[in-house]
Structures are given as C-alpha cells and as structure tokens.
ZATOR-499614 format. One record per residue (C-alpha): residue in three letters; residue number from 1; x, y, z. Coordinates in steps of 0.5 Angstrom, whole numbers. Each point is the difference from the previous one (the first is absolute). Layout:
<lovo type="ALA" seq="NUM" east="X" north="Y" up="Z"/>
...
REM end
This chain:
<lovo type="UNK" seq="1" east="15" north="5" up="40"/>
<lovo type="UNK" seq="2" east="4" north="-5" up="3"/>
<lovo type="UNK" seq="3" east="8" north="-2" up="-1"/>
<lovo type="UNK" seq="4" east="1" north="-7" up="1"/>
<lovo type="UNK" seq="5" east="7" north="-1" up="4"/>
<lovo type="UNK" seq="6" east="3" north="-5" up="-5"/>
<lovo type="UNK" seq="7" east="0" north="3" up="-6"/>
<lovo type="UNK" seq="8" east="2" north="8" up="0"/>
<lovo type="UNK" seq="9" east="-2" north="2" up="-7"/>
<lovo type="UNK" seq="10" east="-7" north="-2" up="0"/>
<lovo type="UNK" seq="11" east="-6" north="3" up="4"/>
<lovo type="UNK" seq="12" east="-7" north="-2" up="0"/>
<lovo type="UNK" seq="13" east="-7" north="4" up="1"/>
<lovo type="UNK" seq="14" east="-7" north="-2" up="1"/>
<lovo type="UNK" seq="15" east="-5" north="2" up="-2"/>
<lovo type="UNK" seq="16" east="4" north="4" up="-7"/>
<lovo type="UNK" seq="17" east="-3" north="6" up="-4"/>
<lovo type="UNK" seq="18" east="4" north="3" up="-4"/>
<lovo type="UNK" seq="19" east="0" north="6" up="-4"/>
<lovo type="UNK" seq="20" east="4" north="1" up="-6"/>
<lovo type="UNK" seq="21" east="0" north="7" up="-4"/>
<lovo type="UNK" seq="22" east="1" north="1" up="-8"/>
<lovo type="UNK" seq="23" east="6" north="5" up="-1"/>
<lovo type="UNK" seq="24" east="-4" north="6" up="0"/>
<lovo type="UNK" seq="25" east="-1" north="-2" up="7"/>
<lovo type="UNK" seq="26" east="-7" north="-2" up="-2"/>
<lovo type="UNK" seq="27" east="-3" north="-7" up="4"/>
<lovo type="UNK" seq="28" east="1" north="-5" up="-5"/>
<lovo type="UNK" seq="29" east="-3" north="-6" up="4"/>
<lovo type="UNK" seq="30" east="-1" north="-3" up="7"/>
<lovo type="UNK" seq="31" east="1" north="-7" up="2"/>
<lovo type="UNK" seq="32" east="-3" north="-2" up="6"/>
<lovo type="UNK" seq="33" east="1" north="-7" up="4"/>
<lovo type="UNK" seq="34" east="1" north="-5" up="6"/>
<lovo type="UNK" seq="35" east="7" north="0" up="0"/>
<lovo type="UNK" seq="36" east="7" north="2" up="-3"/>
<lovo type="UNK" seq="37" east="7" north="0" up="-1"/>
<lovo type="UNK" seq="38" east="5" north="3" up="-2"/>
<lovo type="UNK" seq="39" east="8" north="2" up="0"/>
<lovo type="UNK" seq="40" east="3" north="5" up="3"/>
<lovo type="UNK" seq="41" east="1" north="5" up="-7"/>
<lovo type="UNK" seq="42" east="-7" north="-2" up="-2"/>
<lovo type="UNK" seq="43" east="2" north="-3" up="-6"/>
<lovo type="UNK" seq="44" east="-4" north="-6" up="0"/>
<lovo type="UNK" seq="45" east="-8" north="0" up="4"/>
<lovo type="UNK" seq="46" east="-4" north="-7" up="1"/>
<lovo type="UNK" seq="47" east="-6" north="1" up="2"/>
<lovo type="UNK" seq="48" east="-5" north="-7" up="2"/>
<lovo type="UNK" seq="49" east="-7" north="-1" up="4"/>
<lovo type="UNK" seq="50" east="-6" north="4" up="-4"/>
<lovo type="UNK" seq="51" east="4" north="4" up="-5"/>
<lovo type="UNK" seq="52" east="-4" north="6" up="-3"/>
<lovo type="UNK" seq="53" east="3" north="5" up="-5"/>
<lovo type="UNK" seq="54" east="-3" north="6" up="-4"/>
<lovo type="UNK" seq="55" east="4" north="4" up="-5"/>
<lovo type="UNK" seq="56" east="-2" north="8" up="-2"/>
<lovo type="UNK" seq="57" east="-4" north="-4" up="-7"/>
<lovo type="UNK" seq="58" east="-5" north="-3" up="6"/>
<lovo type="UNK" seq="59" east="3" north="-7" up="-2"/>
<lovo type="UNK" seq="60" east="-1" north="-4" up="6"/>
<lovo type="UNK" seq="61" east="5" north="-7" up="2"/>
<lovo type="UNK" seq="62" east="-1" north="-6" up="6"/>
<lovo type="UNK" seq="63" east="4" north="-5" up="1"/>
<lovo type="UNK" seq="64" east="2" north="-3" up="6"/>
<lovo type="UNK" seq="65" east="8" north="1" up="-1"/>
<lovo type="UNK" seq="66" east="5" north="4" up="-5"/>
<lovo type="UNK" seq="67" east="6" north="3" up="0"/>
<lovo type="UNK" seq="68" east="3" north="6" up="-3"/>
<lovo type="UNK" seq="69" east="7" north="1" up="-3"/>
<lovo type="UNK" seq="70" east="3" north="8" up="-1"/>
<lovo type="UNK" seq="71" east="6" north="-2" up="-3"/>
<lovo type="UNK" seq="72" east="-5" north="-4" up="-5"/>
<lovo type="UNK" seq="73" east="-6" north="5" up="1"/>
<lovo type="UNK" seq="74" east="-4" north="-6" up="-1"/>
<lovo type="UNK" seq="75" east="-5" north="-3" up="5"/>
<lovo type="UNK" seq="76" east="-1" north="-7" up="0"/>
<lovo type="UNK" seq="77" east="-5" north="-6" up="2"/>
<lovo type="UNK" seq="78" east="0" north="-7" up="1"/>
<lovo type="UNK" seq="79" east="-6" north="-1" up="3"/>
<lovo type="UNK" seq="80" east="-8" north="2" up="-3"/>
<lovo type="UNK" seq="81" east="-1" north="6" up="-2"/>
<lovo type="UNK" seq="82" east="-6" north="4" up="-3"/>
<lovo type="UNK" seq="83" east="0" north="7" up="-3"/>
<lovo type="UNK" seq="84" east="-6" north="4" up="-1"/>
<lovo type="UNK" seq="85" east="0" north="6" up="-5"/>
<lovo type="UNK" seq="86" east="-4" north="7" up="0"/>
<lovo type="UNK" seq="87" east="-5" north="-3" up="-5"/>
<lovo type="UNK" seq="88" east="-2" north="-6" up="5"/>
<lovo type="UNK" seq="89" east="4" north="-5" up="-4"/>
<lovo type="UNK" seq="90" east="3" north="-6" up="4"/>
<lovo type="UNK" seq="91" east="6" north="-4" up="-2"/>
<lovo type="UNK" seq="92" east="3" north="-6" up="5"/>
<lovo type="UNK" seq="93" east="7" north="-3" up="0"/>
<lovo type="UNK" seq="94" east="4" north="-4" up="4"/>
<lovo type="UNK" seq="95" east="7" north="3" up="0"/>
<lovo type="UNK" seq="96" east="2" north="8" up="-2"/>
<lovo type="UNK" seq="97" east="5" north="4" up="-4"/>
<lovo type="UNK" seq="98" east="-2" north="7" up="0"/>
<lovo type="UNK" seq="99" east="4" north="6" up="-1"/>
<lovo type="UNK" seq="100" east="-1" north="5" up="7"/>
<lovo type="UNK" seq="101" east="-6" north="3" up="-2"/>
<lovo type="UNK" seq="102" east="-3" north="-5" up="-3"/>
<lovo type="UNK" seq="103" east="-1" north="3" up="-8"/>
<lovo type="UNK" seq="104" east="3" north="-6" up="-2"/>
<lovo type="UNK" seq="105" east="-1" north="-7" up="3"/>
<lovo type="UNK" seq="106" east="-1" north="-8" up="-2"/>
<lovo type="UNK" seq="107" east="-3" north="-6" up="5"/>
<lovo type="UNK" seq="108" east="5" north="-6" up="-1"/>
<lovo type="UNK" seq="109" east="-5" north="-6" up="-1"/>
<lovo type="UNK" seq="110" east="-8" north="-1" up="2"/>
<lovo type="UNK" seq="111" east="-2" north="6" up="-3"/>
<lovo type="UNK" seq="112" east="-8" north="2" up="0"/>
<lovo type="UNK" seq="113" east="-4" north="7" up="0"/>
<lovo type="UNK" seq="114" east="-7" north="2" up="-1"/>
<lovo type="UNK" seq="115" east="-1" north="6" up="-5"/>
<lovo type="UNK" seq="116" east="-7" north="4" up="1"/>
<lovo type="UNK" seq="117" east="-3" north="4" up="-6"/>
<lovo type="UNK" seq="118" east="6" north="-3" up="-5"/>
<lovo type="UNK" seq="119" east="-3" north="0" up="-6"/>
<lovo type="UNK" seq="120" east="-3" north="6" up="1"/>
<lovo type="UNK" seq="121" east="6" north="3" up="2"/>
<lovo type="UNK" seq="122" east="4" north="-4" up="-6"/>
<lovo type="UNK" seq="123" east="-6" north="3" up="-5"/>
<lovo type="UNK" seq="124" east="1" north="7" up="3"/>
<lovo type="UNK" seq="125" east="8" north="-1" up="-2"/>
<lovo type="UNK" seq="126" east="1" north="3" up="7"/>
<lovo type="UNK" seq="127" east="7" north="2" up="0"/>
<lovo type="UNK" seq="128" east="0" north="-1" up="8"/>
<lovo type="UNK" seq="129" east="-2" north="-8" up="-1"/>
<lovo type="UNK" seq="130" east="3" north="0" up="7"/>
REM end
C-alpha cells in the first residue's frame, strides 16, 4: 500500500484483493487485481490491470479497469468487459453499469455473447435462464 505525498486523501495497493460480505457477514464476492486506488473513507475503489471478480452466485467478471462508488452503490466501466455466468453463458460489452452485486447490470455499447444449450433451456422454460 502506498500513500502519494501530493494528495493525502487517496491511497494506492498493489496488487488488490478485496473482500466484501453480505449483511449477514457472509463473503458476497472477491475482486482481485494488479492495482487499486481508493480515498481515505473508502468511499470510492478503482481497480485496473487484470480485473477478476466472483460474486457468491459464481458470476464471474474481467476487465482491465473499474470503479466503484458507495454512495451510489454501483460499479462502473468504461473499458471491455465480460461477465460469465454459472451456466457457461458469455456476455461482452464495452462499458458497465452495475449495481454492487452484479444482480443487475447493462454494457454501454459493442454488446456480443455466446449462449450454450439456449434453445434447449428456452424449450425447458428454465426458470434460471441465466
């Protein structure tokens, strides 16, 4: 961890892994990564370089940059991201907007994905699509 001299609120770590817990003090998901920033309240992260991230659902996230707001209780990307889900589903996007436990979340534009056994799943009527 290291605290640049010019600017008293913010730190910097290297390498990052984080580890954030449900209200029940549960792990609710781990993000690990080259790098990362954050203010001395830790009200705001930015992690970069080799973004990996796994949610208690098994959803799994890479990047190579984003940032997370605790007022806002969103996450957020402007740079490639894709998301695998439990069921082997890929979905790519450049840009993010998620909400903190990734529930929920849109790419912002160049949005492509792969589906196995889609039809067979549409056919099934699995509740659990993804």
């Amino acid at each position: 961890m290291r605290k640049p001299l010019f600017d008293t609120g913010s730190m910097i770590v290297t390498p990052v892994t984080l580890t954030y817990y449900d209200s029940l003090g549960n792990i609710s998901t781990r993000v690990l990564s080259d790098s990362g920033s954050t203010t001395a309240a830790l009200a705001s992260f930015t992690v970069w370089g080799n973004v990996f991230i796994r949610n208690k659902d098994s959803l799994i996230v890479k990047t190579e940059k984003l940032w997370w707001v605790k007022e806002r209780r969103k996450v957020e990307s402007n740079t490639f991201v894709q998301i695998e889900t439990p069921k082997g589903d890929v979905l790519r996007g450049k840009g993010l907007d998620a909400v903190e436990d990734f529930s929920r979340f849109t790419f912002k534009s160049q949005v492509s994905g792969k589906f196995p056994d889609f039809k067979r799943r549409m056919d099934e009527n699995d509740d659990k699509m993804f």
